[in-house]
VEXRO-992065 format. One record per atom (N, C-alpha, C): residue number from 1; residue in three letters; atom name; x, y, z. Coordinates in nm, 4 decimals, decimal comma. Each point is the difference from the previous one (the first is absolute). Example, Ala and Ser with C-alpha at 12.3 -4.5 7.8 and 13.67 -1.06 7.14 Angstrom:
<pts>
n/res/atom/east/north/up
1/ALA/N/1,3190/-0,5690/0,7800 .
1/ALA/CA/-0,0890/0,1190/0,0000 .
1/ALA/C/0,0900/0,1200/0,0000 .
2/SER/N/-0,0350/0,1050/-0,0720 .
2/SER/CA/0,0820/0,1190/0,0060 .
2/SER/C/-0,0770/0,1090/0,0730 .
</pts>
This chain:
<pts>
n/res/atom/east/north/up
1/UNK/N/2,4686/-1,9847/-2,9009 .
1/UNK/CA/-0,1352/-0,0487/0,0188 .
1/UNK/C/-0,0485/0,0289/0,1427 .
2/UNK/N/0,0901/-0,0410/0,1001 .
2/UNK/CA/-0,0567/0,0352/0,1473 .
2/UNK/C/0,0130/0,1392/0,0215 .
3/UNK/N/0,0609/0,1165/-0,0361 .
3/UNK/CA/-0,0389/0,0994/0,0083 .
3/UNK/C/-0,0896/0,1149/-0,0512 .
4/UNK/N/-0,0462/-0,1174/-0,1722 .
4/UNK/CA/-0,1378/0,0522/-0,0746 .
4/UNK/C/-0,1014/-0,0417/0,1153 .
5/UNK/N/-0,0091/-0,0800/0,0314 .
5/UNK/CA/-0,0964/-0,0933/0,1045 .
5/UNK/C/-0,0317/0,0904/0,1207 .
6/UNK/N/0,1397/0,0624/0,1087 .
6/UNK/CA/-0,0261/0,0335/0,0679 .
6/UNK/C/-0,0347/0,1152/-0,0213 .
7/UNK/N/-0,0238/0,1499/-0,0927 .
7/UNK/CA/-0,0180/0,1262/-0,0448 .
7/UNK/C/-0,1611/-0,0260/-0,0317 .
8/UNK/N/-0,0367/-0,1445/-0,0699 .
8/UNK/CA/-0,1297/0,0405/-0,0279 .
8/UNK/C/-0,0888/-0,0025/0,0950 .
9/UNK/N/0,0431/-0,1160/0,1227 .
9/UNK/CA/-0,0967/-0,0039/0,1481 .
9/UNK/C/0,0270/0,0720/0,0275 .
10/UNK/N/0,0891/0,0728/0,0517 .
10/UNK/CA/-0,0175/0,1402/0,0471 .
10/UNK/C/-0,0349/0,1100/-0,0266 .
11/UNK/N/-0,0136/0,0204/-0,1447 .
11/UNK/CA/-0,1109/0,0947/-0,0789 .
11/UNK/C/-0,1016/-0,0340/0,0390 .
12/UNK/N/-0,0433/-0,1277/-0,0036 .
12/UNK/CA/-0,1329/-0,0363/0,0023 .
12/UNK/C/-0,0896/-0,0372/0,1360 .
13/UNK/N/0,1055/0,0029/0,1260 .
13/UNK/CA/0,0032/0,0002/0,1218 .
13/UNK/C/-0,0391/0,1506/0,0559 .
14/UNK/N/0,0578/0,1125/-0,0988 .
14/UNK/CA/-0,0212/0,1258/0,0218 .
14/UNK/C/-0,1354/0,1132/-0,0042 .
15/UNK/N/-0,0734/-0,1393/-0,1006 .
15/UNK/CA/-0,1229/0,1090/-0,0281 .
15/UNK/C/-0,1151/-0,1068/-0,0112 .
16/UNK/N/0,0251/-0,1257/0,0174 .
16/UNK/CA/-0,1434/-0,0924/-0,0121 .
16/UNK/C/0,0359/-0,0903/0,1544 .
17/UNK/N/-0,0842/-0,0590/0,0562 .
17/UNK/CA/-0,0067/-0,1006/0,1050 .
17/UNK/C/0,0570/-0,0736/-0,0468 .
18/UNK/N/0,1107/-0,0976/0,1301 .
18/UNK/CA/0,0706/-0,0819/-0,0097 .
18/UNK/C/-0,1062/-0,1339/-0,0668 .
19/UNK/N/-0,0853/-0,0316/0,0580 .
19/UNK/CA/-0,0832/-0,1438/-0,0308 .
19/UNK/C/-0,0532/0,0606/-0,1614 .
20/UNK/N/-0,0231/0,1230/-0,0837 .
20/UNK/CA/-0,0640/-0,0254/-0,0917 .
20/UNK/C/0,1247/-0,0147/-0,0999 .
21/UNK/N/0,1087/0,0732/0,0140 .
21/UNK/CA/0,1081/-0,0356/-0,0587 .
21/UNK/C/0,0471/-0,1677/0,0009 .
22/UNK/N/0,0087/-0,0464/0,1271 .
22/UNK/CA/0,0502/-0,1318/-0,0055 .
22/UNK/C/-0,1378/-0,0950/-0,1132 .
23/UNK/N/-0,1504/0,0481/-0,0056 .
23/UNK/CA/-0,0538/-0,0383/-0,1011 .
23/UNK/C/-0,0168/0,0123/-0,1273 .
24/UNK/N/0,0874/0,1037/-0,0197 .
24/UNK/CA/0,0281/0,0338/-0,1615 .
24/UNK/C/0,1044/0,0066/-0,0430 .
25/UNK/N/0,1445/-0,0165/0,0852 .
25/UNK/CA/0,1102/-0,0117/-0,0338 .
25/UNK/C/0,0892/-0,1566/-0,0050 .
26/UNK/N/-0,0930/-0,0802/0,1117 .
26/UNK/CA/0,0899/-0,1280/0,0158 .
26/UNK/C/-0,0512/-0,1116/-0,1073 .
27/UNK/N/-0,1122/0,0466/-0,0801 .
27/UNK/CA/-0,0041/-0,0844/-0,0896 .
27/UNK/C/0,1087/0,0306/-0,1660 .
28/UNK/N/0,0007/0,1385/0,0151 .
28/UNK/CA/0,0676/0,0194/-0,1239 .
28/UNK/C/0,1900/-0,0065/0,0231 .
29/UNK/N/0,0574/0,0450/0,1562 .
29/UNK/CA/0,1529/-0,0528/0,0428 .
29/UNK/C/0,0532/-0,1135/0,0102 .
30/UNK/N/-0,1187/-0,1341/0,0645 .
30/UNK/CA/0,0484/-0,0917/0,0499 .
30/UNK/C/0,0060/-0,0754/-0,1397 .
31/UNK/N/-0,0387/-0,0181/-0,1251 .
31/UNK/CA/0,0316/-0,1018/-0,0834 .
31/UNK/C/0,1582/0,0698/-0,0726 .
32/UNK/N/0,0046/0,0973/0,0176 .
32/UNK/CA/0,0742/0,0466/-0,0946 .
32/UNK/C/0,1667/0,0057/0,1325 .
33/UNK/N/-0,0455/0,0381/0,1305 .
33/UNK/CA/0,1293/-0,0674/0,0571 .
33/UNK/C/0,0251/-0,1295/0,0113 .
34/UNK/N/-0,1096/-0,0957/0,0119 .
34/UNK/CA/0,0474/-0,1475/0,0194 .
34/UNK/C/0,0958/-0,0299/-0,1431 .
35/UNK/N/-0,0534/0,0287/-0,1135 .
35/UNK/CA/0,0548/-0,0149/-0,1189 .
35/UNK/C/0,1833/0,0475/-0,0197 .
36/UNK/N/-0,0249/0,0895/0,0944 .
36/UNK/CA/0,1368/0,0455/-0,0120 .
36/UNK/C/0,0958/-0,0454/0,1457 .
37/UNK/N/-0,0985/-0,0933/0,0674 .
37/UNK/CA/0,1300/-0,0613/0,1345 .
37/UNK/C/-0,0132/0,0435/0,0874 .
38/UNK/N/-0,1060/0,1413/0,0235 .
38/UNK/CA/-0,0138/0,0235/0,1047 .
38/UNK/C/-0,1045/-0,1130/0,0934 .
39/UNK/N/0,0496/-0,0015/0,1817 .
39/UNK/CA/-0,0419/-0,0983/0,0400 .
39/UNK/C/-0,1868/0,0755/0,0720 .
40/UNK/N/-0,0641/-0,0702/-0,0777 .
40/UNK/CA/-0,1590/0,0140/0,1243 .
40/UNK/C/0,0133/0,0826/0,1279 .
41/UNK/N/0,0299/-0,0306/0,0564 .
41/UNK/CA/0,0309/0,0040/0,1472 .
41/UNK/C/0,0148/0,1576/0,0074 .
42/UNK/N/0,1532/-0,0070/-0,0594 .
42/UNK/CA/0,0848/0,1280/-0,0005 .
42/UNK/C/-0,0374/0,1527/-0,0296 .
43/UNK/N/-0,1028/-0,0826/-0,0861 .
43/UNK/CA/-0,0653/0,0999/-0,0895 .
43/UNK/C/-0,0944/0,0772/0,0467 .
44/UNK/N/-0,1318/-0,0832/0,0967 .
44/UNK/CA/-0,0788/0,0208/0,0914 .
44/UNK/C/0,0245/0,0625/0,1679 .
45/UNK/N/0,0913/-0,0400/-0,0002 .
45/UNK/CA/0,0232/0,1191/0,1275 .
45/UNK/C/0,0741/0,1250/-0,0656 .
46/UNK/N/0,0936/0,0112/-0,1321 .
46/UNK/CA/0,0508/0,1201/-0,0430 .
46/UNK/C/-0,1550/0,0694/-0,0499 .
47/UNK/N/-0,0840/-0,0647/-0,0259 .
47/UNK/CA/-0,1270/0,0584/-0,0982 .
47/UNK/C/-0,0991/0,0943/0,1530 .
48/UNK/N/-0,0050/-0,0356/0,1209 .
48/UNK/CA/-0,0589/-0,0208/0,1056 .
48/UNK/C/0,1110/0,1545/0,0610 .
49/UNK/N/0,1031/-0,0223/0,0124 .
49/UNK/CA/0,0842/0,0842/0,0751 .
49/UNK/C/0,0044/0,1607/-0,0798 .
50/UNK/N/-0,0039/-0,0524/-0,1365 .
50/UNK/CA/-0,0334/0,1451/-0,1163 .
50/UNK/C/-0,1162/0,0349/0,0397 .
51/UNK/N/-0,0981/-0,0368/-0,0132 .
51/UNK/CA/-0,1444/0,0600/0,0596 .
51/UNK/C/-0,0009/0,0452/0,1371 .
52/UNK/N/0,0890/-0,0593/0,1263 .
52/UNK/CA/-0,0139/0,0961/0,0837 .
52/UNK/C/0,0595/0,1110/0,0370 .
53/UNK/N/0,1550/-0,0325/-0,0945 .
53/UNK/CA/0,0389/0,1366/-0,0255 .
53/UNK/C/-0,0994/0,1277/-0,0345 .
54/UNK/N/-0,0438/-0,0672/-0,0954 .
54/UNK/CA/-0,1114/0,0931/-0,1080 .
54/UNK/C/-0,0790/0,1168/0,0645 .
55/UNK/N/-0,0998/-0,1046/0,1325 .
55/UNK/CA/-0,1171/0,0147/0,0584 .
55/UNK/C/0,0809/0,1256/0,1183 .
56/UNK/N/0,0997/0,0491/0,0314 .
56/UNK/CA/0,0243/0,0794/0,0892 .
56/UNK/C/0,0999/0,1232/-0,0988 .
57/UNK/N/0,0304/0,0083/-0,1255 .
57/UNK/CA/0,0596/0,0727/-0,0458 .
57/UNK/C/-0,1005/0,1109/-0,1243 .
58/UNK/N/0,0201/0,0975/0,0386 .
58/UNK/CA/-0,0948/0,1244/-0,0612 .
58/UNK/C/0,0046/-0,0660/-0,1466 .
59/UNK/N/-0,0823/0,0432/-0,0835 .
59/UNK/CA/-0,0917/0,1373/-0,0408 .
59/UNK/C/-0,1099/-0,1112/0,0646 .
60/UNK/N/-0,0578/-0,0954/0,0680 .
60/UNK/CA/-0,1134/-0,0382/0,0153 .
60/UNK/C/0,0459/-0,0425/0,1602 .
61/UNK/N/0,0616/-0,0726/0,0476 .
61/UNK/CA/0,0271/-0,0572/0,1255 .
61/UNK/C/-0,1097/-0,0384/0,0745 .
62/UNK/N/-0,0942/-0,0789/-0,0215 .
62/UNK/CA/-0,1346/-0,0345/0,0398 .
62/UNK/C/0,0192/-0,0166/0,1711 .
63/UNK/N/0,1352/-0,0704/0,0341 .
63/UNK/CA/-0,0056/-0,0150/0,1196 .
63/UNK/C/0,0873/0,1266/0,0964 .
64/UNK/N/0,0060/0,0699/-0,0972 .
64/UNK/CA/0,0282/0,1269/0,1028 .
64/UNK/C/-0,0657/0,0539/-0,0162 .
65/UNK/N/-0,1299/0,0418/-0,0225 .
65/UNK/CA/-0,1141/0,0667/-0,0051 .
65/UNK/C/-0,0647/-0,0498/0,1284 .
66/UNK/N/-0,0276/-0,1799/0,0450 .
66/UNK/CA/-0,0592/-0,0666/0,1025 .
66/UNK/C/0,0679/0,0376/0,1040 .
67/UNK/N/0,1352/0,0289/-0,0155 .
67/UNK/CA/0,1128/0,0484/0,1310 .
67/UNK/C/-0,0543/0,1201/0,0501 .
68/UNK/N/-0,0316/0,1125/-0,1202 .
68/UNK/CA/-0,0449/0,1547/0,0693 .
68/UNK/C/-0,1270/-0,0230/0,0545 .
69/UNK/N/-0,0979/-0,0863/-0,1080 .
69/UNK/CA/-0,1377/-0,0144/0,0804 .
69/UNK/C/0,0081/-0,0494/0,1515 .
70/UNK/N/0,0754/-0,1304/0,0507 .
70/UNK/CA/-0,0051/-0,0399/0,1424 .
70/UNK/C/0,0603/0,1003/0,0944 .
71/UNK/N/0,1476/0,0347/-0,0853 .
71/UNK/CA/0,0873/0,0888/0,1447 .
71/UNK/C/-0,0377/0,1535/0,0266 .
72/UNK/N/-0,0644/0,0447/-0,1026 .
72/UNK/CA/-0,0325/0,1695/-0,0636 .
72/UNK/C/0,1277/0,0990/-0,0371 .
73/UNK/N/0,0998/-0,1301/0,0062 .
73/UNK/CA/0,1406/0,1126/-0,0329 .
73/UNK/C/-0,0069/0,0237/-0,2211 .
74/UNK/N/0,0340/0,1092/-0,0032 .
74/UNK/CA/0,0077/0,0632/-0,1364 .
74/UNK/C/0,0458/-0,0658/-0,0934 .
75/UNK/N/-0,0322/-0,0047/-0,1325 .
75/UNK/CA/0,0558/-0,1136/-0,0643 .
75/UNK/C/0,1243/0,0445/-0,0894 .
76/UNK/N/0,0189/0,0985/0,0510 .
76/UNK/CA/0,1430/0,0755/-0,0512 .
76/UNK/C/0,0888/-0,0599/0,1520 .
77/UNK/N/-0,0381/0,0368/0,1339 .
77/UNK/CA/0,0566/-0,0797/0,0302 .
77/UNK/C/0,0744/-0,1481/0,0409 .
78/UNK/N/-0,1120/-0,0626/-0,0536 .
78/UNK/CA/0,0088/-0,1894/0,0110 .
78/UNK/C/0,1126/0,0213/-0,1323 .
79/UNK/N/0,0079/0,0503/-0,1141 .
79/UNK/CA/0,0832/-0,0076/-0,0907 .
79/UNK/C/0,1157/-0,0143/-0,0098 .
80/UNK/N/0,0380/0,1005/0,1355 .
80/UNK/CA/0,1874/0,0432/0,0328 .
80/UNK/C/0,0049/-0,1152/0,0780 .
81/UNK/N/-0,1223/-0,0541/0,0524 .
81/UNK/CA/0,0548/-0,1289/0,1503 .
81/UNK/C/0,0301/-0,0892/-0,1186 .
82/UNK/N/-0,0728/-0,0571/-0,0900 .
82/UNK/CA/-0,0107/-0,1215/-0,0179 .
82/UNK/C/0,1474/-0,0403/-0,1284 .
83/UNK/N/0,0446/0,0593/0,0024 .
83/UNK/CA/0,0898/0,0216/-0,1111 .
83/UNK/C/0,1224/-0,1084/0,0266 .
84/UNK/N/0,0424/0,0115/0,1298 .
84/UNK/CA/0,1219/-0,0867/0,0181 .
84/UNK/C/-0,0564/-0,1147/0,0441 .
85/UNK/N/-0,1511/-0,0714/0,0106 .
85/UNK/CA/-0,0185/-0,1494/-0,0414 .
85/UNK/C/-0,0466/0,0034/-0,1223 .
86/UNK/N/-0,0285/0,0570/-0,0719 .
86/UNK/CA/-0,0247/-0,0057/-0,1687 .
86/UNK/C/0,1371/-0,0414/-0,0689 .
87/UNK/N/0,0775/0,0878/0,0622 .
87/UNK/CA/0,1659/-0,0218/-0,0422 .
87/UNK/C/0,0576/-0,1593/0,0141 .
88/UNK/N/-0,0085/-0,0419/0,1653 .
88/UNK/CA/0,0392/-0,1209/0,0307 .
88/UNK/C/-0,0580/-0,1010/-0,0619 .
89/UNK/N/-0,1561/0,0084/-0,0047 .
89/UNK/CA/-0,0823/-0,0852/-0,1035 .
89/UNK/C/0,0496/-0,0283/-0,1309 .
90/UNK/N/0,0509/0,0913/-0,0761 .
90/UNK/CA/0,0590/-0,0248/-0,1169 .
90/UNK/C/0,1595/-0,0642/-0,0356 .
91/UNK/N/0,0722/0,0210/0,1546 .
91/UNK/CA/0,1159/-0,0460/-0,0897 .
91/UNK/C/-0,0589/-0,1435/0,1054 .
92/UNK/N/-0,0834/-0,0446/0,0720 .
92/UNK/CA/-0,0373/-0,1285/-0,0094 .
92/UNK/C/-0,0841/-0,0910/-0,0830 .
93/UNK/N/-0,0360/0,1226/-0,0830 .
93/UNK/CA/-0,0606/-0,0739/-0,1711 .
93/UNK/C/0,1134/0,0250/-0,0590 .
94/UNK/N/0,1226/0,0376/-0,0345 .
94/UNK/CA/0,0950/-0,0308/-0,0822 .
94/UNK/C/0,0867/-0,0704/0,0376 .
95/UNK/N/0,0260/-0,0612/0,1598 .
95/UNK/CA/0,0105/-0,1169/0,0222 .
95/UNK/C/-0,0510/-0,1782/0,0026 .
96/UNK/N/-0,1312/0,0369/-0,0169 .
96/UNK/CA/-0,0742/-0,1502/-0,0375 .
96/UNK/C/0,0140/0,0176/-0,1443 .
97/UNK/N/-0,0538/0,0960/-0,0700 .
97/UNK/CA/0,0093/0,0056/-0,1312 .
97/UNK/C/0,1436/-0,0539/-0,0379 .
98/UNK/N/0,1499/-0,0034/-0,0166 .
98/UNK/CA/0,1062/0,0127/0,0060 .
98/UNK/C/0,0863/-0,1655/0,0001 .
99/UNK/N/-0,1204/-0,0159/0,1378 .
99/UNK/CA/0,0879/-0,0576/0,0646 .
99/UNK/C/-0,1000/-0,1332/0,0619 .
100/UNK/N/-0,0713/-0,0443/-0,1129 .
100/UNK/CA/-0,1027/-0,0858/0,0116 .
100/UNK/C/-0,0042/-0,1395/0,1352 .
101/UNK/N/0,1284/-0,0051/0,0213 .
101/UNK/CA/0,0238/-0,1391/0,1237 .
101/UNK/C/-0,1016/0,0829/0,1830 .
102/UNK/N/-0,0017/0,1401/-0,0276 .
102/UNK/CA/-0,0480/0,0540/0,1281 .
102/UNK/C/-0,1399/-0,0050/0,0162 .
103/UNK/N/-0,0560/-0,0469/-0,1085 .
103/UNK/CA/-0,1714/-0,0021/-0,0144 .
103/UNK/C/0,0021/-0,1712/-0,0252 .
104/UNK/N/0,1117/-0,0709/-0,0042 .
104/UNK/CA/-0,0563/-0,1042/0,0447 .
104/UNK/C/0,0563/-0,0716/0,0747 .
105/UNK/N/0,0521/0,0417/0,0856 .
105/UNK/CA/0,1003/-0,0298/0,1479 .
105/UNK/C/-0,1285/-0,0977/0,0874 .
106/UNK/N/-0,1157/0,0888/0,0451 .
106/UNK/CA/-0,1133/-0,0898/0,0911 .
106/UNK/C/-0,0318/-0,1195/-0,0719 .
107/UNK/N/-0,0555/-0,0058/-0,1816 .
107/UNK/CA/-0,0948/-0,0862/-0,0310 .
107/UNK/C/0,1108/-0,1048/-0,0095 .
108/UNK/N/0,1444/-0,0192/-0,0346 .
108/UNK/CA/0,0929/-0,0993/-0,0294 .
108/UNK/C/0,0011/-0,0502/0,1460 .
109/UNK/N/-0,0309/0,0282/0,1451 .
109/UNK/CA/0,0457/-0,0715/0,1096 .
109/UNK/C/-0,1149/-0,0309/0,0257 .
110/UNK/N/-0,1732/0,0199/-0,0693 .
110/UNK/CA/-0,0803/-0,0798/0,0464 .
110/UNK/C/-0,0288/-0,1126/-0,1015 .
111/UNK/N/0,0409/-0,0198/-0,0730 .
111/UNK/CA/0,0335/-0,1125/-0,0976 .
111/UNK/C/0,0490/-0,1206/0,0495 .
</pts>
């Protein structure tokens, strides 16, 4: 289930805006993970962290397009840069995803 979950935000991180996805996707994920145990919380920063994966990884990368517009560097080259935090980004979504106590480490000590 968490890795159907995480393939579809990131499909869907890939070619639509993060905010219109989170409006057409979190109504149809979140009943159907709560149902199955997944926790709120967990779900919403894994749902949040897929979309920004999304938003910097080709065939659309909306925000590497804003990168070539400000810096004027090529967007073939922002591609080769951005690769090894795209990388790190992900195995830190397959660590919250995984490993659910790390996404709620802050909110349990302001409790």
């Amino acid at each position: 289930m968490r890795a159907f979950i995480n393939v579809i935000l990131l499909g869907a991180g890939c070619v639509i805006d993060g905010t219109s996805a989170l409006y057409i996707l979190s109504p149809i994920i979140m009943p159907v993970a709560v149902k199955l145990g997944y926790d709120p919380l967990v779900l919403g920063v894994v749902m949040v962290m897929n979309l920004a994966i999304g938003m910097v990884t080709p065939p659309v990368g909306i925000n590497l397009y804003v990168a070539c517009g400000i810096s004027g560097v090529r967007f073939k080259d922002i591609i080769g840069a951005v690769w090894p935090f795209v990388i790190a980004s992900f195995v830190t979504l397959l660590l919250v995803t995984y490993i659910p106590a790390l996404s709620q480490f802050l909110p349990s000590i302001m409790r």
